[in-house]
C-alpha positions, 0 to 999 in steps of 0.5 A: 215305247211305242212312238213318232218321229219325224226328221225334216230337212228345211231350207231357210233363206234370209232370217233371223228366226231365233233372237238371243239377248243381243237380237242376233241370231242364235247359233251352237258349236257342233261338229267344231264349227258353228251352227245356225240354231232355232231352240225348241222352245221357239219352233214349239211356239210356232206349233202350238200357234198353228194347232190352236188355229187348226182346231181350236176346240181341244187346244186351248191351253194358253200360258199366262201370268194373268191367272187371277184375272182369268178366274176373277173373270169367270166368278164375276160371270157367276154372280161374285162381286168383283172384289170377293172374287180377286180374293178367291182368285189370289188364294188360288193362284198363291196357292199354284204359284207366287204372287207377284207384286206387279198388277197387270192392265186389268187391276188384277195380281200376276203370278211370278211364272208363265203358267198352261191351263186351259178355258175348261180348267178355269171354269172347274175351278170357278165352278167348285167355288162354294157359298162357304168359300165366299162368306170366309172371302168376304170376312178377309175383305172386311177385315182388311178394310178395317186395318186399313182404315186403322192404319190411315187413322194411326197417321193422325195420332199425335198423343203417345198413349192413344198412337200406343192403344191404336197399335194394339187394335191393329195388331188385334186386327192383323191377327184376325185377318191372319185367322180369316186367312187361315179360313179361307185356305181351309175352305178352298184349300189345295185339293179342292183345288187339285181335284177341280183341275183334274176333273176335266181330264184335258178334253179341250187341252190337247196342247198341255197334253203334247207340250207338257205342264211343270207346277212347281208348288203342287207336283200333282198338277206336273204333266209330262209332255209326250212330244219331244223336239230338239233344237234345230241345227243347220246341216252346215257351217254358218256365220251370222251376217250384218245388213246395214241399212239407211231409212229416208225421210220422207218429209226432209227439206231437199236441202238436207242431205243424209239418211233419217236413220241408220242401223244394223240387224243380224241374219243368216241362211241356213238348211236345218234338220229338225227333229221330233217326236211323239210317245204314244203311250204316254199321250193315251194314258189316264194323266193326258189324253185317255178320256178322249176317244181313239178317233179324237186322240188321230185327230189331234195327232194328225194335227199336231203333225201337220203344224210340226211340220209346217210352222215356222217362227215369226221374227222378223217375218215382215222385214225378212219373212223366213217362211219355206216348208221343208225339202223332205219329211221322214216319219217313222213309227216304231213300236218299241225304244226310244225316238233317236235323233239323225243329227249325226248324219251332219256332225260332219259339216255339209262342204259344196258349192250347189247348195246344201239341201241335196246333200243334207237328204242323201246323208241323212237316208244314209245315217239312218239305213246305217243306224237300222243295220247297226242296231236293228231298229225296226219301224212299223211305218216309214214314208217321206214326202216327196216320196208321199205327198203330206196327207198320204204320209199323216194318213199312214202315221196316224192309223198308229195312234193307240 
């Protein structure tokens, strides 16, 4: 497997990057001592925020819950009457993931999980939605107008034998709806569906190409991410904090004494390595990014690597703004096996009273001269910053790029 990777070594002061469920900072148990921690999950967010802002033409994955809203938006923009298209969208979306009960600002049904799919993956869906598809819409709609209306007018009956012959319309009704149902699902069913999605071949969706799709109800639409990260571990011991703060008052009578509010919030310092890569053969295949050109798949890579290695999570960035660039970048690229890990370099706690970043670099130089000796891995690129500065290196990694 022909692959990426980068090794990083950031310092990072006062911060609470990563809040677990009791906003505290998050931490792991390695080497036997505790660790400072930022998951991946999180770091990625950050890196996927900082592409998008670099170039927002093909990253434009966005994941939601509001998936119904997003076609409801685009059909309307094609002449579909409102509620036509909240019934076209809701049989897409069902059909992709379960509906939730929950209605969002917009008036429009949620689906129960966050899903990625980009503005042009929208649109094909939109597109591929025929006159047929309306007509068997609008059947549903008038059919559920009318129970409906016979539910509300069943309230009223007060006389046993018509509440009885009033029942049995609506079970009539029900099970025309059910039939209308059905017809609209075999109008615009799950390969319509499928094939319009795949019609765009994630050409504006870099980002669901590098960071990877689950669909649960149509494994079709899965797309294996091609880059991989690891949580990022501190070098280090370390033992989340506590700042105890006091807020004045700013309009308290001077007679008064005392704070107008007090409380705690946790934090740490931590040098951390930070891993991760890049499969290169997997970002060129027919499932991601084959339909662009060698030169654009450089240029979403370049980009990719440079927010890798720049982003920083936002928590609490204006009451403790954690954000550094790191200390030192190792890129590799290799051309077959898999990306290795260096965290062993730390599995033995950095221990020193000068700091942590120092001695973080020589260990880490160190793992990996001892793992290409003991293995024989071999690399067809490897520079550093600040050996190299940041676009010598990405010069030189992305020129690999198939």
């Amino acid at each position: 497997m022909k692959h990426m990777e980068l090794h990083i070594i950031q310092s990072v002061p006062v911060a609470c990057l990563n809040r677990d469920d009791l906003n505290s900072p998050k931490t792991a148990v390695f080497g036997g001592v505790q660790r400072a921690r930022v998951s991946s999950q999180s770091w990625k967010r950050a890196i996927r925020e900082m592409a998008k802002r670099s170039d927002n033409n093909v990253f434009k994955g966005n994941r939601s819950r509001r998936m119904v809203h997003e076609l409801v938006k685009r059909l309307i923009e094609r002449n579909t009457v409102k509620d036509i298209a909240a019934i076209i969208a809701e049989q897409v979306a069902g059909i992709v993931e379960t509906i939730d009960s929950k209605i969002d600002v917009d008036g429009c049904k949620k689906i129960k999980t966050l899903m990625f799919f980009s503005d042009a993956e929208y649109d094909a869906i939109a597109n591929a939605v025929t006159m047929e598809i309306k007509v068997a819409a609008e059947k549903v709609k008038n059919s559920s107008i009318s129970i409906d209306a016979k539910k509300d007018a069943l309230k009223k009956i007060e006389d046993k034998a018509k509440k009885e012959a009033a029942q049995k319309d609506l079970e009539k009704l029900e099970k025309e709806l059910e039939r209308d149902n059905k017809a609209l699902l075999k109008a615009f069913g799950a390969k319509p569906i499928r094939d319009a999605i795949k019609s765009v071949q994630l050409k504006d969706a870099a980002d669901i190409a590098l960071f990877g799709r689950m669909v649960a109800n149509d494994h079709s639409l899965t797309i294996e991410a091609a880059s991989m990260f690891s949580h990022a571990l501190s070098t280090h011991k370390v033992d989340n904090e506590i700042d105890f703060f006091a807020a004045v008052d700013d309009l308290q009578p001077k007679e008064e004494s005392g704070a107008g509010m007090t409380s705690t919030l946790e934090f740490n310092s931590a040098t951390y390595y930070r891993f991760a890569a890049l499969n290169l053969e997997m970002l060129a295949d027919n499932d991601h990014l084959a339909s662009m050109s060698q030169a654009e798949r450089q240029k979403v890579v370049r980009t990719f690597l440079e927010a890798t290695i720049k982003a920083i999570p936002g928590a609490r960035k204006n009451s403790m703004n954690g954000n550094t660039l790191p200390v030192y970048v190792l890129g590799i690229v290799r051309e077959k096996g898999h990306p290795v890990q260096l965290i062993n370099a730390f599995e033995n706690p950095v221990r020193t009273s000068q700091g942590y970043v120092t001695k973080s670099i020589e260990l880490l130089k160190a793992e990996y001269e001892k793992l290409k000796s003991t293995w024989e891995i071999e690399a067809l690129f490897e520079e550093a910053i600040p050996d190299k500065n940041m676009n010598e290196l990405l010069d030189g990694m992305v020129q690999h790029v198939i």
